[in-house]
C-alpha positions in Angstrom: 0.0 0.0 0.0 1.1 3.6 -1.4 2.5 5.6 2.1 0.1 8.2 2.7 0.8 12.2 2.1 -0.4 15.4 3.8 -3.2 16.2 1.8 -2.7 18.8 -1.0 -4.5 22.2 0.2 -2.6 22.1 3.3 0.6 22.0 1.5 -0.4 24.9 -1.0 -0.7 26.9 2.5 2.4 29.3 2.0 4.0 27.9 5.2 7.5 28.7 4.7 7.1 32.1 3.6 4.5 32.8 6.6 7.5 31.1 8.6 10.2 33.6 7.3 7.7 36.7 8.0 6.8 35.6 11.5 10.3 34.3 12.7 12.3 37.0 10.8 9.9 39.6 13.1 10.2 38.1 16.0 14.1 38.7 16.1 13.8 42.2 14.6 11.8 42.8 17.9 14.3 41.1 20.0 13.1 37.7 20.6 15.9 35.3 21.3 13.9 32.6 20.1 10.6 31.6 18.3 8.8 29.0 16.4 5.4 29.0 14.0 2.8 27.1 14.2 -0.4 26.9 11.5 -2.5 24.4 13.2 -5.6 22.9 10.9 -8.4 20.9 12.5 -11.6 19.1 10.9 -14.0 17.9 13.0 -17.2 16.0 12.5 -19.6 14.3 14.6 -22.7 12.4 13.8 -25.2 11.0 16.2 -28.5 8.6 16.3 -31.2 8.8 19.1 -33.4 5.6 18.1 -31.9 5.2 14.6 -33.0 9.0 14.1 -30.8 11.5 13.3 -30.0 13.7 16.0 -26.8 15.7 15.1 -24.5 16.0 12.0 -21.5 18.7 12.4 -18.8 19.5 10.7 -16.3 22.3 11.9 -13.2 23.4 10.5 -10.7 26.1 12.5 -7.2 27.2 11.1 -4.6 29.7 12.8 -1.3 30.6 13.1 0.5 30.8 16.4 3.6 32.5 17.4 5.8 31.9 20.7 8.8 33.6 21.8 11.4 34.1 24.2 12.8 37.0 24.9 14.9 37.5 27.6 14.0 34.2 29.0 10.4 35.2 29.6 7.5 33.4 27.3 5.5 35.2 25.1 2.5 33.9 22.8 0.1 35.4 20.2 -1.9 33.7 17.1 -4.2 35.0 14.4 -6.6 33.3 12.2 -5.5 35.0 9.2 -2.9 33.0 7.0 -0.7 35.5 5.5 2.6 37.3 5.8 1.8 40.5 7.1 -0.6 39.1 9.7 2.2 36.2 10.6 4.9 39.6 10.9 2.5 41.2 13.2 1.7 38.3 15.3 5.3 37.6 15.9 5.8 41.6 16.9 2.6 40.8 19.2 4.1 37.9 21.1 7.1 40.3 21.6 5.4 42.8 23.4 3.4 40.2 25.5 7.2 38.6 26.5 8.3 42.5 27.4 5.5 42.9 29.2 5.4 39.4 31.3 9.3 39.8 32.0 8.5 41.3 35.2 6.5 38.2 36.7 8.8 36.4 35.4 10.3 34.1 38.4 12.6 31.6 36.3 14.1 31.6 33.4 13.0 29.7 30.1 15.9 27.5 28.9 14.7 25.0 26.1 16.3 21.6 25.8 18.6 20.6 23.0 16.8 18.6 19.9 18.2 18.1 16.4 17.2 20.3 13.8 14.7 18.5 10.9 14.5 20.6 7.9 11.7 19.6 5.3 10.0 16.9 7.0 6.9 15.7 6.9 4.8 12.6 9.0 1.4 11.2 8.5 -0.6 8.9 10.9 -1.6 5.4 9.6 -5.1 5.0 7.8 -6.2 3.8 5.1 -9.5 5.7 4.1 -9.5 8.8 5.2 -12.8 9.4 7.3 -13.6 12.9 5.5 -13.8 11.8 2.2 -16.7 9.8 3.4 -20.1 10.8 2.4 -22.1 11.7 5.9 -24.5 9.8 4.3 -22.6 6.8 4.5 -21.8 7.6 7.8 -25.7 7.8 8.9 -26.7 4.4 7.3 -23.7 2.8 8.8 -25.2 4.5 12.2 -28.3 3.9 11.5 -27.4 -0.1 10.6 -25.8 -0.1 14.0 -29.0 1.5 15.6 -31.5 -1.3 13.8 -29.6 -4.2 15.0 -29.8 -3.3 18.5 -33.4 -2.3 18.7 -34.5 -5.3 16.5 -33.4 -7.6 20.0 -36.0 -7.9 22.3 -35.1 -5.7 25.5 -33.6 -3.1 24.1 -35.9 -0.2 24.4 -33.5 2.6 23.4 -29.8 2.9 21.4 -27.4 6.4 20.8 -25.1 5.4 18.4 -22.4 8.2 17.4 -19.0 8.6 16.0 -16.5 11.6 16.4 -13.4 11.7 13.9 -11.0 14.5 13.9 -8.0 15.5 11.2 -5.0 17.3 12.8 -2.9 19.2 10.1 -0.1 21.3 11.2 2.8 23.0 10.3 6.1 23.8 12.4 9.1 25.7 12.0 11.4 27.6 14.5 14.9 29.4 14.6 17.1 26.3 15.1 15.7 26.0 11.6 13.6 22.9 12.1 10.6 22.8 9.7 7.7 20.2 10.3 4.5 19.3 8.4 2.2 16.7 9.7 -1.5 15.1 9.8 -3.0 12.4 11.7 -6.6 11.4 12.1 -8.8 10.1 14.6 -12.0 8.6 14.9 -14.4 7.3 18.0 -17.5 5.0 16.7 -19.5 3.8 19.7 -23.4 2.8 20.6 -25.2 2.5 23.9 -27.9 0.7 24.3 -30.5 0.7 27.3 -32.8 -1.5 29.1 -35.7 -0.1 30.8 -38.1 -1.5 33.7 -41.4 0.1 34.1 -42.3 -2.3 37.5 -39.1 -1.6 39.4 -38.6 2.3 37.7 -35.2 1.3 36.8 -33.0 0.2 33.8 -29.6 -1.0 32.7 -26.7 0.5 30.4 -24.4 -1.4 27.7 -22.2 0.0 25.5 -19.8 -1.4 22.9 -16.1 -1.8 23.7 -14.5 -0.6 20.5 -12.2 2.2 21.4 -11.4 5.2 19.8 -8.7 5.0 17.4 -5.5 6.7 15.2 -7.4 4.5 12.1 -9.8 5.8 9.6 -12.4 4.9 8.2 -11.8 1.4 8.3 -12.4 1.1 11.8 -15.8 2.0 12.0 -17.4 0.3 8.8 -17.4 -3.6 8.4 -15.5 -6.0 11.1 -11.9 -6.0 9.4 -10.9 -3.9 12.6 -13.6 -4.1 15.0 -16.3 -7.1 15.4 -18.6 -4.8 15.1 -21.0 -7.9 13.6 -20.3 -10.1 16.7 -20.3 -7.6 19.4 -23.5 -6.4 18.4 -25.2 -9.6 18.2 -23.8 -10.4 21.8 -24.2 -6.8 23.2 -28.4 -7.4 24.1 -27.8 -10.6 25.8 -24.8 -10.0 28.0 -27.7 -6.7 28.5 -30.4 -8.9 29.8 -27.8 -11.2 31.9 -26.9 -7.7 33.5 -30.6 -6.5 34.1 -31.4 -9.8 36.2 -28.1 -10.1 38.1 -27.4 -10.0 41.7 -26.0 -7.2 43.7 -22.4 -7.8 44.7 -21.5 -8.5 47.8 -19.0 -5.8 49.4 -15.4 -6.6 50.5 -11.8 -7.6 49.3 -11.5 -9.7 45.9 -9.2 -10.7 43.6 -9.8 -9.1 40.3 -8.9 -9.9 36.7 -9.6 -6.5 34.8 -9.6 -6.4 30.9 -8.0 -4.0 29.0 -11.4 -2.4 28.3 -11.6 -1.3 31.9 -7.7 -0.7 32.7 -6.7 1.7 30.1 -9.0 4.6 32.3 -7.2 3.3 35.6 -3.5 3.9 33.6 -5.0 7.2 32.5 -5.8 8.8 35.4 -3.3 6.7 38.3 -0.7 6.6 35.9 -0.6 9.0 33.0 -1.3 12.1 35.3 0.6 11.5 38.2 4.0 11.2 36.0 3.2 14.3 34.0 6.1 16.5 35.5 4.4 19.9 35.4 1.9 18.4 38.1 4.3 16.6 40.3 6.4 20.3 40.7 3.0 21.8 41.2 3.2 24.2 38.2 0.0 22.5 36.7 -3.5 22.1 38.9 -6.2 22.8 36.5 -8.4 19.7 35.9 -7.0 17.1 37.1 -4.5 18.0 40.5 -0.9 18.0 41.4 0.8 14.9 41.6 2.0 11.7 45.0 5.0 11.5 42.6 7.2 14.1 43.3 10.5 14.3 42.5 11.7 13.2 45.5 10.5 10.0 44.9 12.2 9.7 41.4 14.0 6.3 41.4 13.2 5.3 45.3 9.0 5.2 44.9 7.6 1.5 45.0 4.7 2.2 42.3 3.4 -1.1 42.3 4.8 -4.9 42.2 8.1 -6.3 40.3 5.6 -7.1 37.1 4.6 -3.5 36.7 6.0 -2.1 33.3 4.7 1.1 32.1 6.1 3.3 29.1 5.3 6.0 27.6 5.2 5.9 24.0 4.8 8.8 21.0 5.4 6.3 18.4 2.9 3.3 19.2 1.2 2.4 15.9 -2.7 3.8 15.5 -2.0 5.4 19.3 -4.3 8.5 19.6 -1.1 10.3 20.8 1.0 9.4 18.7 2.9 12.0 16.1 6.1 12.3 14.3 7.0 15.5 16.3 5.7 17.3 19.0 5.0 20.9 19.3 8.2 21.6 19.9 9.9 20.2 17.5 11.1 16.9 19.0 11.2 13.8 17.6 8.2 11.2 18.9 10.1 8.6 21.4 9.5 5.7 23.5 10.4 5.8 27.4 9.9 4.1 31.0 8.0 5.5 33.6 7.8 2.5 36.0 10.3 -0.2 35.3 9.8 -3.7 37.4 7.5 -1.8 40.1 9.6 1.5 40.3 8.6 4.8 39.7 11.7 6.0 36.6 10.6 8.7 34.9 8.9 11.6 34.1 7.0 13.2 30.9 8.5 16.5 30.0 9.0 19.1 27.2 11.5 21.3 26.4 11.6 23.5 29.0 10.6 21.0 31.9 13.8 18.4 31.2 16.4 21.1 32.2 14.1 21.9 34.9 14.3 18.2 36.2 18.2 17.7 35.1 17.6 15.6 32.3 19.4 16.2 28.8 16.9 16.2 26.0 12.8 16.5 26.1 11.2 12.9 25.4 8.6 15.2 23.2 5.3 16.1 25.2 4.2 19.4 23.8 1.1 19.8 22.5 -1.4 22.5 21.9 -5.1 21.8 20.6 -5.6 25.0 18.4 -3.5 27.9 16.8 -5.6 29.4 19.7 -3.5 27.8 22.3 0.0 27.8 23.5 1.5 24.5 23.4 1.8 22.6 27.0 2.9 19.3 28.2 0.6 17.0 27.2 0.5 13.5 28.0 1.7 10.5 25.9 0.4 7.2 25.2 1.0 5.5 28.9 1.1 1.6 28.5 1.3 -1.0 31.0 2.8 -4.0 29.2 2.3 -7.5 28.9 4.1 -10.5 30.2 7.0 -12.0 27.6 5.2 -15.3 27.7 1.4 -14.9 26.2 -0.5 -16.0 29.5 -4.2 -15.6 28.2 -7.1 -14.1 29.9 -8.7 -17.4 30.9 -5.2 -18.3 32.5 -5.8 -15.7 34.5 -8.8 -16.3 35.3 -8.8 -19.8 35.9 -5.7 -18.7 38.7 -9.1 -16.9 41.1 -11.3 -19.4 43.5 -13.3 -16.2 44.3 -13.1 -12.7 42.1 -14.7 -10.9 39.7 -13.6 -10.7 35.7 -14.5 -6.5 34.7 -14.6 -5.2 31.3 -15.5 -2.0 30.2 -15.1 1.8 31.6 -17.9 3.8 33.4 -17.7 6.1 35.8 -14.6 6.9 37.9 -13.3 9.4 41.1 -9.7 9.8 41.9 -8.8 13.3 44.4 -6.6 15.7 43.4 -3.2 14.3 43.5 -4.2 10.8 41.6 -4.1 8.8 44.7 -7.3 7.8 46.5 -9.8 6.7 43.6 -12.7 4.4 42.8 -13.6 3.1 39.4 -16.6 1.4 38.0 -17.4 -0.6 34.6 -19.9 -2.1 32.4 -19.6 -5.5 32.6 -19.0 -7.6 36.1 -18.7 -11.5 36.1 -18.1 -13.5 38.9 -15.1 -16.1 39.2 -15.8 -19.0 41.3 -13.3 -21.8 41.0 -11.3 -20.6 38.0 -14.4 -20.0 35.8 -16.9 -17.6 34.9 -19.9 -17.8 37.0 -22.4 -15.0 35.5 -22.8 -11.4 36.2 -22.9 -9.5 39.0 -24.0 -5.2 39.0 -23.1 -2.4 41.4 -19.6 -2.5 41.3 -16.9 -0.3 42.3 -13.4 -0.9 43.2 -11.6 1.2 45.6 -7.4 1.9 46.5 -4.9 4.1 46.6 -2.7 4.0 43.5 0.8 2.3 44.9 -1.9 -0.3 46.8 -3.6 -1.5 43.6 -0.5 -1.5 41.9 1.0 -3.5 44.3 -2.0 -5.9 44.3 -0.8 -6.7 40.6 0.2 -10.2 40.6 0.3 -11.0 36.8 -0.1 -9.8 33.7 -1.6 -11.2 30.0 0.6 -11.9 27.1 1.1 -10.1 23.6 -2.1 -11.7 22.9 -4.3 -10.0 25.6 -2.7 -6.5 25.0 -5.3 -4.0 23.4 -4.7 -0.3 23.2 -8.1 1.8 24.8 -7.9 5.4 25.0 -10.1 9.1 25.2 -10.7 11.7 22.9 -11.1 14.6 25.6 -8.2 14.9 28.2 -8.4 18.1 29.4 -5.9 20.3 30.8 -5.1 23.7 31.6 -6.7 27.0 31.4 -7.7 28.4 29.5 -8.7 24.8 28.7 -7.2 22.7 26.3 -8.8 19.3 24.8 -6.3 16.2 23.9 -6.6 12.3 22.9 -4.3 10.0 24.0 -4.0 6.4 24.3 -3.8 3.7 26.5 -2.3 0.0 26.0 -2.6 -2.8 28.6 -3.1 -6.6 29.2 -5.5 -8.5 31.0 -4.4 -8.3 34.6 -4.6 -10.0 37.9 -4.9 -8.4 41.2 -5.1 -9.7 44.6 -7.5 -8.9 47.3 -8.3 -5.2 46.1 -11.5 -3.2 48.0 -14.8 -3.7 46.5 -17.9 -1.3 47.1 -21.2 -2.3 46.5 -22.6 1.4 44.5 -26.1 0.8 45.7 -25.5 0.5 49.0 -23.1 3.3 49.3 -25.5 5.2 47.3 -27.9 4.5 50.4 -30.5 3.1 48.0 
């Protein structure tokens, strides 16, 4: 298959003369540094309410951005006109905001080294691009979706909706690095709901296909997804769940599939090793961070099985890029290596902050609106070297439960004390499945369920979940990432019945 290229009209953009008007200002005006940015999205979403059409919207936004340094203060403007003059000014603009800011100004900016990359250009990996699909194709694939669902008996009502996104950007800066990339994105998912009129209640289900770095491909036919076989399943397993017993409250073993774990990696994991949080520079959102640098290297994060990495480069990873928005190169790293805490996810100005040599490429900013932060990467646990299988796993628990699929979920603000839910609960007695159970939450601190980790699946369990909206920052800034794990056994972790703590 032919590699893809960025697509035409955003290369007939003048970015490199826009590039030599804005950077050429910005050191007229006495910036010491500064980069471009032209930053292209397309968005579109469709959704289905009972195979009805409920929403179809498609939004395109294009800007350039300018940051500079000047004096080792920051300062940032953008424009959503694309050409030279405007790209001059804004540079000029950013200037005077970096003057201006110098006197708050309590440490200086120093960027970390990176190679310079002239001319080059990355695209994500898909092979039909999502937005030169018809929306009518994309309703009648919705709306077959929809029909299937509601043709099985019990299900009284289905949303079905897909999100796809295409990131186009452009990137050039006064080491001399210039950058042009484009990725896509795309989130296909239905719900489906189970109502009681005797007992007032109902029952949620919702398929486990995660959002992707695919096109097209993903969301039509079962060559990536089993869509066919997932939705022919999803009404039973529905009706199993409507009828099944409360659980009973205390300590279990667990075997969680990668369905349900990726949320637990995002918000235990992924946030508390972002290194703006752990200095306390970044609060918005989502909290400070237990793992402070202090604990670098010393902190027990969870047993000797415990492998987690963050990864720019994982293939169809939501988070994955060529470059950053700084103009690094997309890298692989550890941030817990055989149960300890190792490192840190940075950018260019946090790594000499933190001592450490070169930036392992976190910047990211979601708009020419927006000044690029550090963002997080795709954070994996990974699997054993021998391919234990899921019902290995399971078959190692005399009295657990077997979870699949995210929910809801609580964690305080510095990604310690949490509770998460799920979709789907199933009972372990002796080694096997022994039908579902509902209400179920599971509750630790993050170093005690990591530490509860006794094994982990093979290659053949590992399955990469993930979110379309992260958010960070403020103003606030929206970003998907991804999250790769295997199925996973832990021992004796807290289990709360939702019901009862609910006081119903």
């Amino acid at each position: 298959m032919t590699a893809r290229t960025v697509d035409a009209d955003f290369l007939a953009l003048p970015r490199h003369a826009l590039a030599d008007a804005a950077l050429t200002a910005a050191v007229q005006a006495g910036a010491g540094y500064a980069d471009l940015r032209i930053h292209a999205i397309t968005t579109e979403t469709v959704q289905l309410r009972d195979g009805a059409l409920e929403t179809a919207v498609t939004d395109y936004e294009i800007g350039l951005a300018v940051r500079v340094i000047v004096d080792g203060t920051w300062g940032f403007a953008s424009h959503a006109q694309l050409d030279t003059a405007a790209a001059a000014d804004t540079a000029r603009r950013a200037v005077r905001v970096a003057t201006r800011l110098a006197a708050l100004n309590a440490e200086r900016i120093e960027l970390a080294p990176e190679p310079v990359y002239r001319d080059v250009s990355w695209v994500s990996d898909y092979r039909i691009d999502p937005f030169a699909v018809p929306t009518q194709d994309k309703i009648e694939v919705l709306e077959d979706y929809s029909g299937r669902l509601l043709a099985s008996e019990g299900i009284d009502h289905v949303s079905a909706w897909l999100n796809m996104a295409k990131e186009q950007t452009f990137y050039a800066d006064t080491f001399g690095s210039t950058i042009t990339q484009q990725r896509v994105r795309v989130l296909p998912r239905c719900d489906a709901v189970t109502v009681d009129p005797a007992a007032g209640s109902f029952e949620t289900m919702s398929t486990l296909a995660p959002p992707m770095g695919r096109g097209w491909e993903a969301v039509v036919g079962n060559e990536v997804w089993d869509w066919a076989g997932e939705l022919a399943e999803l009404p039973t397993l529905l009706a199993e769940k409507a009828k099944a017993p409360s659980v009973i409250a205390g300590p279990k073993d667990l075997v969680i599939d990668p369905t349900n774990l990726w949320l637990t990696i995002h918000e235990s994991i992924g946030h508390a090793t972002e290194y703006d949080r752990a200095i306390g520079y970044e609060a918005a959102y989502a909290g400070t961070s237990f793992a402070t640098p202090d604990k670098l290297g010393r902190l027990r994060y969870g047993s000797s099985v415990m492998n987690v990495t963050a990864d720019r480069t994982v293939e169809h990873g939501l988070a994955t890029v060529g470059f950053d928005d700084e103009g690094v190169r997309a890298q692989s790293w550890d941030l817990v290596r055989d149960g300890l805490f190792v490192g840190y996810q940075l950018d260019r100005v946090f790594a000499p902050r933190l001592g450490v040599g070169r930036s392992n490429g976190c910047s990211y900013a979601d708009s020419a609106q927006h000044v690029p932060i550090q963002r997080m990467a795709n954070v994996s646990l990974q699997p054993a070297p021998e391919d234990v299988s899921t019902e290995e796993l399971i078959g190692r628990v005399s009295d657990g439960l077997y979870i699949v699929g995210d929910k809801s979920w609580s964690i305080d603000m510095q990604r310690y004390n949490f509770q998460f839910t799920g979709q789907r609960f199933f009972k372990i007695t002796d080694g096997r499945l022994d039908g579902q159970v509902r209400d179920v939450a599971y509750q630790a601190t993050t170093t005690d369920f990591w530490g509860a980790l006794e094994a982990v699946g093979g290659p053949s369990t590992w399955r990469l979940g993930g979110a379309f909206n992260c958010g960070k920052a403020q103003p606030g800034q929206v970003a998907a990432v991804s999250h790769g794990c295997p199925s996973a056994l832990f021992r004796g972790v807290n289990i709360l019945n939702t019901r009862e703590e609910s006081g119903r």
